[in-house]
Structure formats: C-alpha cells, structure tokens
N, C-alpha and C positions, 0 to 999 in steps of 0.2 A: 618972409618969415612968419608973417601973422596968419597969411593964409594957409600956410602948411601947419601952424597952430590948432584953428580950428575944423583943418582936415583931421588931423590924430584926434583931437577932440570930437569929434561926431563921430571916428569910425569905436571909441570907449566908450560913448554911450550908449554905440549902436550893440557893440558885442557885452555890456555891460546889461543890458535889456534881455538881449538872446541868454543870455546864461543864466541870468532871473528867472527865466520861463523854463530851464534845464533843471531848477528846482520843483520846481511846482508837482504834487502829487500826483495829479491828473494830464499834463503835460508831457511830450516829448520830442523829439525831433524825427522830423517826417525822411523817407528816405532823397526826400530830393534836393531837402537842407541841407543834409552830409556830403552830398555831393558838389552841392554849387560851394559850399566850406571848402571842403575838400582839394576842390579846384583849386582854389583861389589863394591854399597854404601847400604845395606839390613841395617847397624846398624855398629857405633861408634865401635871402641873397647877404651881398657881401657884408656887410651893418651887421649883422645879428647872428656868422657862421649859417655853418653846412649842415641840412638832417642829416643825419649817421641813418644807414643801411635798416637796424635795426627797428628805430622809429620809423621806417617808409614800412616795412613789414604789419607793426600796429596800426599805421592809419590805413594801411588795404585791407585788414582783420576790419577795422573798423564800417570800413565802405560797405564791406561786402553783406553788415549788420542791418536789419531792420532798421533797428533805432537805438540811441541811448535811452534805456526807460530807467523811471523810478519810480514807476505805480506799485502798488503792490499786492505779491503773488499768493499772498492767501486765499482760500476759498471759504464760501460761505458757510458757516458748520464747523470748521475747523478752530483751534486755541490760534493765536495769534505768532506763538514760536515755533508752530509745528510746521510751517512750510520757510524757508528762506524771505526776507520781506527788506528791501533794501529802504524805503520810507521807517518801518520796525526801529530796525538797523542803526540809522543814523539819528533817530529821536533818542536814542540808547546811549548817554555819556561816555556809560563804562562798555559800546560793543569795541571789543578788541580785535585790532588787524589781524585777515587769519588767511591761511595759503589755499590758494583760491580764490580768492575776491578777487572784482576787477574795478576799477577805477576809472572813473573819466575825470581830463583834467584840460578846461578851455582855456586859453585868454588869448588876447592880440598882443601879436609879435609891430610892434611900430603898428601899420597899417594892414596888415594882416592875420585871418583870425587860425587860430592853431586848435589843433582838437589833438589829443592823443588819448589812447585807452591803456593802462596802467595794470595787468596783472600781476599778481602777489605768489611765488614759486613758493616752493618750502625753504630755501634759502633765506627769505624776507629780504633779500634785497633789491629796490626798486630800484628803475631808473627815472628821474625827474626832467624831459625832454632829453636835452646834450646839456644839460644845465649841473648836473650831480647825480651820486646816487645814496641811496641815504638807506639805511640798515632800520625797518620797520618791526622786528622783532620784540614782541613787550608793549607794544604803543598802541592805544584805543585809536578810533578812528580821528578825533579832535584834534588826539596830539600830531596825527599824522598830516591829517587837513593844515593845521597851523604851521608844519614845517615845510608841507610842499609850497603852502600859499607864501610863507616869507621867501624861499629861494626864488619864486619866480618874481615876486614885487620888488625883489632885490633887484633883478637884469633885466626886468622890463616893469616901470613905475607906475606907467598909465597903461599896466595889460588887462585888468580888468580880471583878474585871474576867478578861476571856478573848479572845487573841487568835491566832485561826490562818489558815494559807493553807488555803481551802477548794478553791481550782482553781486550779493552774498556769497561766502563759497560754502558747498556741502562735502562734508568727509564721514567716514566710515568711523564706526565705534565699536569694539566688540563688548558681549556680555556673555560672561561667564559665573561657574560656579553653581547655588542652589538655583537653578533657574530652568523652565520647562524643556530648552534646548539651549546651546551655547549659539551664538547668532551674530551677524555683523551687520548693524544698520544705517543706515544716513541720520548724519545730527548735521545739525551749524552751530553757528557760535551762539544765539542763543537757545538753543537746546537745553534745558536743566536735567542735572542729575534724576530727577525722579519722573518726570513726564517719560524718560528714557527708557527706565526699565522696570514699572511699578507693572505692565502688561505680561511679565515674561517672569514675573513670580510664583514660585508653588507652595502650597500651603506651610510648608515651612521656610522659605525664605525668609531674614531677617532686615528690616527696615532701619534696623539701628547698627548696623553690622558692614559697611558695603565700603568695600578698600576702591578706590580708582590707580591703577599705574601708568602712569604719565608716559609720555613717550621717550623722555629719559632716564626713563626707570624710578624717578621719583613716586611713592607711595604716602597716597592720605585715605584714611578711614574718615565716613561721613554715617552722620544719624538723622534719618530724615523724621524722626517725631518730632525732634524739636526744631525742623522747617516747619512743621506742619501744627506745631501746638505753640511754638513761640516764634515764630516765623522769622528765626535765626536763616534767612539765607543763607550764612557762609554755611552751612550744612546741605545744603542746594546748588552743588555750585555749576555755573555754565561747562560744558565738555567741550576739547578740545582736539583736534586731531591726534589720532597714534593713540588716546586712552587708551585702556581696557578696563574694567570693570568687573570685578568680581564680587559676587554676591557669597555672604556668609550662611548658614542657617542659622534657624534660630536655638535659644540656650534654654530661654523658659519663657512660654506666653499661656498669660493669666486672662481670664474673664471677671468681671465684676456688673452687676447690675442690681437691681431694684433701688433702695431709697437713696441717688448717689448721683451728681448732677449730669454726671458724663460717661453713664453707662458704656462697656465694649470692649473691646478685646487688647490685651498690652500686652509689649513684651518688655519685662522688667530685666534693667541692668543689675552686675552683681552687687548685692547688700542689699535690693531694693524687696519688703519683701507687704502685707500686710496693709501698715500703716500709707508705705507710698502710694498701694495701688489704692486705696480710699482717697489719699489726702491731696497725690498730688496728678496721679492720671484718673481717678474720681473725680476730680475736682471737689473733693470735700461733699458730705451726706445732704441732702435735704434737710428744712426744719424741722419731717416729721419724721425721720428717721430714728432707729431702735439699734444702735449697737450693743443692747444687751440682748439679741435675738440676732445672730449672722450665721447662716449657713455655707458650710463648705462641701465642695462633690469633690472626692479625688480621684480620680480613674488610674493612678499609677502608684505604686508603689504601696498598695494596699493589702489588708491580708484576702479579699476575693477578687475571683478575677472581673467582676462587675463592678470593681470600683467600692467605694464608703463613703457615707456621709459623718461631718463630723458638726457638731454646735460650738460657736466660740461665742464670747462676750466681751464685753466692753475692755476685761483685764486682758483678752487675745489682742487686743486694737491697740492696748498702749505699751503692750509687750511686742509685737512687730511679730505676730506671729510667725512662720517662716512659710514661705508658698513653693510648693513644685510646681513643673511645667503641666500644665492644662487643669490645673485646680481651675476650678469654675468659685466664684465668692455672691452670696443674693445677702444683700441687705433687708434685714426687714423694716415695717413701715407701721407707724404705729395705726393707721390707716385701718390696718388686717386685724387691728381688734378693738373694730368697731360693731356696736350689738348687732342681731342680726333678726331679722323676721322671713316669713315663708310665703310664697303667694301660689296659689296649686290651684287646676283645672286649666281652662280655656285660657291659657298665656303661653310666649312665648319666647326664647331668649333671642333669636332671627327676627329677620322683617316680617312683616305683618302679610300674612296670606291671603289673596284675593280669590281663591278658588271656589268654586259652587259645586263641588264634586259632591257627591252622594253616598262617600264614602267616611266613614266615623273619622273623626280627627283625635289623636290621642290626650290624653290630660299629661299635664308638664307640671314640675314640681318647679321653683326657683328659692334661692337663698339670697336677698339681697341685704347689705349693709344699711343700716341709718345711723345722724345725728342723734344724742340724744335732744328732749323736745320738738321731733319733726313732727308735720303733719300730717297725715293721711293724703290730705286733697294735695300741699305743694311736694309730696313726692311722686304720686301719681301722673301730674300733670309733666313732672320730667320727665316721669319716664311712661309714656304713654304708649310708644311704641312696643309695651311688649304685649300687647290686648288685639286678640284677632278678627277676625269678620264674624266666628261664634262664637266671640264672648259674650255673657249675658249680662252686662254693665247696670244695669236698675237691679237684679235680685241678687248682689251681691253678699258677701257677708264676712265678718270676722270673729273665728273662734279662738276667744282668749281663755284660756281654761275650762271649764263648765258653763261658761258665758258666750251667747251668741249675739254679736250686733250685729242688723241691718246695716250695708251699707250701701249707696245709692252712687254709682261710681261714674256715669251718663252723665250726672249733674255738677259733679265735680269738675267734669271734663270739657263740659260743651255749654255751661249755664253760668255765667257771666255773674247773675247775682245771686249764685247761690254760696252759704257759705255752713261748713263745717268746721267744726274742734274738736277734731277725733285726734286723739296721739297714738303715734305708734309707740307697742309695748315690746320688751325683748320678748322674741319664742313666739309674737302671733301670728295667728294664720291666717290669709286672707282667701278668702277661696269666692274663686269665679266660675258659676257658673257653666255648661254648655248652650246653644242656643243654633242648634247644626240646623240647616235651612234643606230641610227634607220632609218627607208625608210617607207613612207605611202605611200598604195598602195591605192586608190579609184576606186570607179566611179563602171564600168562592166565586174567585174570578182566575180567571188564564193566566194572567202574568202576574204572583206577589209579587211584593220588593219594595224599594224604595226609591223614590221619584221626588225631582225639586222641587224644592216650597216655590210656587206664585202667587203671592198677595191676589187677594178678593176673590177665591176661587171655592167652591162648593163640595163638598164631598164627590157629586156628581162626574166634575174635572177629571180626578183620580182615579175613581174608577178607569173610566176611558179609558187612563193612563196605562192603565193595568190591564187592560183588553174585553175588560168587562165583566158582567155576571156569569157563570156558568148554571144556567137556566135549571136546569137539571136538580141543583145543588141549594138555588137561592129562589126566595117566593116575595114577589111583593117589594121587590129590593130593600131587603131589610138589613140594616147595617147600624155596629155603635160605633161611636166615635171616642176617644178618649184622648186625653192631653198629658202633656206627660208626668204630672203628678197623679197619674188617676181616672181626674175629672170627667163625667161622660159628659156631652155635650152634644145639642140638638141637629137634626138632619138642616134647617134652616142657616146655621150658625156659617161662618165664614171660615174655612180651615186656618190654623196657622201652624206656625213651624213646630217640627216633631210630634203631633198628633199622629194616630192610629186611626186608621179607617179600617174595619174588620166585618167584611160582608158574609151576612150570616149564612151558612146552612142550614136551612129550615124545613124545605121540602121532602114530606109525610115520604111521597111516593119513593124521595131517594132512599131513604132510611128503610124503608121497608123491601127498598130493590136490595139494599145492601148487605140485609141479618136476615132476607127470605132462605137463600139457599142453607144458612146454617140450622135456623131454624126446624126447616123441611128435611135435612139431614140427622138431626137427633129427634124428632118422630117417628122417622125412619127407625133409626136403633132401636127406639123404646115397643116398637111396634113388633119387629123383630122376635127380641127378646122375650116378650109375652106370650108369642106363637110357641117359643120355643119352650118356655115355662109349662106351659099348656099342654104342649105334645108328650113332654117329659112325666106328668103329671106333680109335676110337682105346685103346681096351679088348678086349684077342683075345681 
C-alpha cells in the first residue's frame, strides 16, 4: 500500500510540474509530449468510468494540434487588444467567457495523465471531462477556472488539475449608421468600444452619441468623451458577439481655442452652451486670459452667407451665451496687448539664410511684442535668429522719434563683456542695415554686373571677373571706386562688400570715333546750305 502511495505521489508531482510549465508565457508543449500524453490517457479503466465518444473526438482535435500554446499573438507595432492574446486574456480579472474560446484542461486521472481541450459554442454549455457540464454563460474566465478546478478536485484529489484559455475567440461586429461605410469586423472580448470604430467615423459622426444593440436586442447609448476626458470606462465598454453598433451624428460641435487650457473641438450635450465650453471642456482660461475680449465666428445661421463675427465679454461668459453647431470661440490673451516696437531691413521672420547669391535680398519689416522695462541686448540675444548673413550688425541703429541712436548689435550678441542699457520704447524702430556680399563692376569692360564679394581682393580681381577692359573705351585702366555711402576709395585699397568698381571711359580716340560722323554730317548741312544761299543770291 505504501508503495502504490508514493507511485500516485510522484506520478502528482510529475504531472503537477508538467502543467506548471503549460503556464509559462514562453512555454508549450511539443508535439511529441501530446502524443506520448496521449497514449498513455486512450480511455478510463474500470476505477474512474468510460471516455464518452465525444471526449475521444477532442483529444484527436487535440493530437492532431501543433501544441497547446499561450504565448502571445500580438505583433510588434500593434495596441495589445487588437489581436486576440490568450496570456492578455487571462491576466484580465474581468475577461469574460465568450463562444469560441477554447480551453485546455490537464490533470491525473489516479496514475494517468488526461489532457482535454474544452471549446465554448454559443450555447455556453461545456462539458467538464464525463465529470458535469456546467452552463458558462455570464462567468469571467476565474469564475469558470474555479468551478472546473473544484469539479475535478472533487473526483480526483491528487489530480493536480490545470486550467487555461489556450485560444481566445474572435467574432464579428457590425457598425453602422453615421459612419464612412456600414461594415462587419472581427473583435474579441477585449476589444473596446472606441478602438472599434473611431476609424470608420466621418466628420460628422458623434462620439457622445453611439447606441450598441446587444444580441438580444438589449440597447445601451455610450459617450466616449467622458472614457476619454474622465476615463469612465463603463462608457468604453468591451464588445461582445451579435453587437451592432450604431453611430449617431452629431447635434452641435463647437471649437474653442486661444487663452483656454484645452484648446479643440467639442460636441456640446443639450443645455451645454458658452460657459461649459470654457469652464469645463476648456478646462477653464489661462492666468492671462481676457474674457472681456472673446470672439465668435458663426458660419450658420447668419445674415451672410460667409458667416459673421460677433464680440462677447465677460457678462456673455456668466450669461452662458448660447452656441450653434460650428461656432468657432478664440479667447483672447492679455498677451496681444503688449506694447509693440518695429525692427525693418536686413531681418527675418524664417531661418536664417545661408545663400551667397548675387541677387538683392529684400528689406522685411517685423512687429514684435515686448515687456515693459526690457532691454535691447536680453531681447535680442532671444531672438537672434531673425538676423541674416546681410545683416549689418555693428552700424545698426534706432529711430525714436527725431532721435537717432547708434546701436552696435555684433557686441550685444557675440561679446561676452560687453554690456548695454538701452530700453526699448513703444513705436521704435530698429533698423538693420544691409551688408549683401557682392562688387559691381561698371562702366568699360565686356561683362557689367555684379560678382561675389572675396575678402582680400583688389579692384584688379573684378575686373577679370567682368572680362576685362574694353581697350577701345578705357586708357591707362583708370577706374573709381566707391563704397556704398559714396566714399571714393584708392586703386591700392582692398575691395569690400558692395563697393562699385566703375571703369572709366576715357579714351580721346573713342570719343572722337563716336561724335566724328555727326559732326562731319552737320558741316555737311551747313556747307550745303551756304552754296545754296549763294547761288540764290541771297548771300553777296
């Protein structure tokens, strides 16, 4: 007797081990396990009854399976409910037994070990070996695990029982109503209402609006803003076979944005009209928010057909003004009336341009805001970025009225211990400079134009550049130079940017090749004319 003791006792912890391992994420059973199992549980002997017919049919389903797996079927990229996931599944308290699933269920019959595989019809009624059949309908997977696992530790004590979902089941959902096409897709159980069918929305479909009908005709309406802003799940809820789902359109959706913490688009339930869409799909205004400046657009129900703007204030806000569908609402921000100064030429509102083109860059006017008290240098230095490759940073300058200050904006920017106390005033101008990295060559050479500035280069350079003297035209290569306020500047000197090189026309001979023929033509006339005077006598 002792020794048939600890026979059952080692064949319970042998199959108590194996069915451990039937847990494990990463783990399953190989096809040659199922087999050698297999063999070894063919049918009951007299102790423990007869398999029924039915069970020999599931363990030859079974046989003829890869494996029992419960790794799971998600893929990489994908939310974690959107493929069937039987590990998912059963870390899930509340996943609820659903027709389709399949079940495996091991333990040792005395000294042999049993495997059966367990599918769920739409009846929900299983069978639990030849042992019962129990009515699963309504029951999460726990409560179902806890009643198979008592029936069988009921009729066999030391079976070491083991119960898991081996396959989630997938079923068909339809969606209907405001929606791109009406369509039938695969869900499982946990599938959420709104993963379902937030894809198959069109712009007026309503998110607060969406009836499901059950497959016994039971109807629930669900609002998924408040899954989604108060994360009321029961407004969320998992789908279950035979749904249908119907989408509503929507009644009236508003817009709200500028000083408001939760800027975007809502659709307001009825009553809600004004004050909700500020205070509570707003989320209430910023600190520096102005509800005695709110503007309204309404595009419907207008006397044009382009819509009207209308101004509310702060008595519109605690009066709950009333909103139509696609009013748009902008808060203003006391922000937008802060002073303002001007900053014009060589700036820009984009990134900062690296080009060396040859071509004029245009002057840009800007309007920006300041603090009062700011300074010149700690705004500049934010905003640095609007100063281009020609800005002329050292000859800058600010006209405040009939007042012009130097300002030296290089130093500001790049000099570490330089420091200024210039304040910005409302209305002044800061004006920058150009400083285009180009050489105009004029006057009597083959090619004018303009050609790019290269430091340390001689008037000489440019020429070349320009194809040279036209011999004809220029003596002695004689050329001024000017800068671009003016200044003429010596043949010796080192060109720099936007200087004028203007190669003279000097040469006697061309000037006189060029007024000869006219010349020689009204001599002619006058010569003429006097013969003719002459002959006429009217010349004695």
């Amino acid at each position: 007797m002792k020794r048939n003791f600890y026979k059952t006792a080692g064949v319970f912890f042998l199959i108590s081990g194996f069915c451990a391992n039937l847990l494990s994420a990463q783990s399953y059973l190989s096809d040659t396990s199922i087999k050698k199992m297999l063999a070894s549980s063919s049918g009951y002997n007299s102790t423990y009854g007869t398999e029924t017919e039915s069970n020999r049919n599931v363990t030859k389903t079974l046989e003829n399976s890869s494996a029992i797996k419960t790794v799971s079927n998600s893929k990489i990229g994908q939310q974690a409910n959107d493929t069937p996931d039987a590990q998912l599944a059963m870390s899930e308290s509340s996943y609820p037994v659903t027709a389709g699933d399949v079940y495996s269920l091991v333990f040792a019959a005395g000294s042999t070990p049993v495997s059966y595989s367990i599918p769920v019809d739409s009846t929900y009624k299983i069978r639990v070996a030849n042992l019962g059949v129990i009515d699963c309908k309504g029951l999460t997977y726990l409560e179902l695990k806890n009643t198979v696992t008592g029936i069988v530790q009921k009729n066999y004590p030391m079976g070491g029982v083991q119960f898991v979902l081996s396959s989630p089941a997938t079923f068909r959902v339809t969606v209907t109503g405001e929606v791109i096409t009406t369509v039938q897709k695969n869900a499982w159980a946990l599938t959420r209402l709104s993963t379902f069918v937030k894809e198959s929305f069109t712009l007026y479909s309503s998110s607060r609006n969406i009836k499901i009908i059950s497959e016994n005709g039971e109807e629930k309406t669900y609002d998924l803003f408040l899954a989604d802003r108060k994360g009321d799940l029961s407004q969320d809820p998992y789908l279950r076979p035979g749904d249908k789902i119907v989408v509503n359109r929507i009644d009236r959706q508003v817009s709200v944005s500028g000083a408001v913490e939760r800027p975007g688009i809502y659709e307001l339930l009825e009553g809600e009209n004004l004050k909700e869409l500020i205070d509570y799909y707003g989320n209430g205004v910023t600190a520096l928010a102005d509800l005695s400046r709110i503007e309204l657009y309404r595009s419907l129900a207008s006397n044009n057909d382009s819509g009207e703007k209308l101004y509310l204030n702060k008595k519109s806000y605690i009066d709950n003004f009333p909103l139509l569908c696609y009013d748009e609402i902008v808060v203003a921000d006391y922000e937008d009336l802060k002073p303002v100064f001007f900053i014009e030429g060589a700036v820009t509102s984009t990134s900062t341009s690296t080009s060396t083109s040859t071509s004029l860059v245009p002057s840009t006017k800007l309007a920006l805001r300041f603090d009062n008290g700011e300074d010149y240098a700690f705004f500049l230095r934010s905003n640095s970025d609007i100063f281009t490759n020609v800005s002329d940073l050292e000859n800058a300058y600010i006209v405040r009225g009939s007042q012009i200050i130097p300002i030296d904006i290089s130093k500001m920017l790049y000099d570490a211990s330089y420091y200024s106390d210039i304040k910005i005033n409302y209305n002044d101008r800061l004006i920058v400079p150009f400083k285009q990295f180009f050489v105009t060559v004029s006057g009597a050479v083959y090619s004018p134009g303009r050609y790019p500035y290269i430091p340390d280069r001689t008037w000489d350079y440019y020429i070349g550049l320009a194809g040279g003297f036209i011999n004809e035209k220029n003596k002695m290569d004689s050329v001024t130079i000017t800068d671009v306020a003016g200044k003429k500047h010596k043949k010796s000197e080192f060109i720099q940017p936007e200087m004028t090189i203007e190669a003279k026309a000097n040469s006697a001979l061309y000037y006189f090749n060029q007024y000869a023929p006219v010349v020689t033509t009204i001599l002619s006339t006058v010569s003429v004319s006097i013969s003719v005077l002459a002959a006429t006598g009217v010349i004695q």
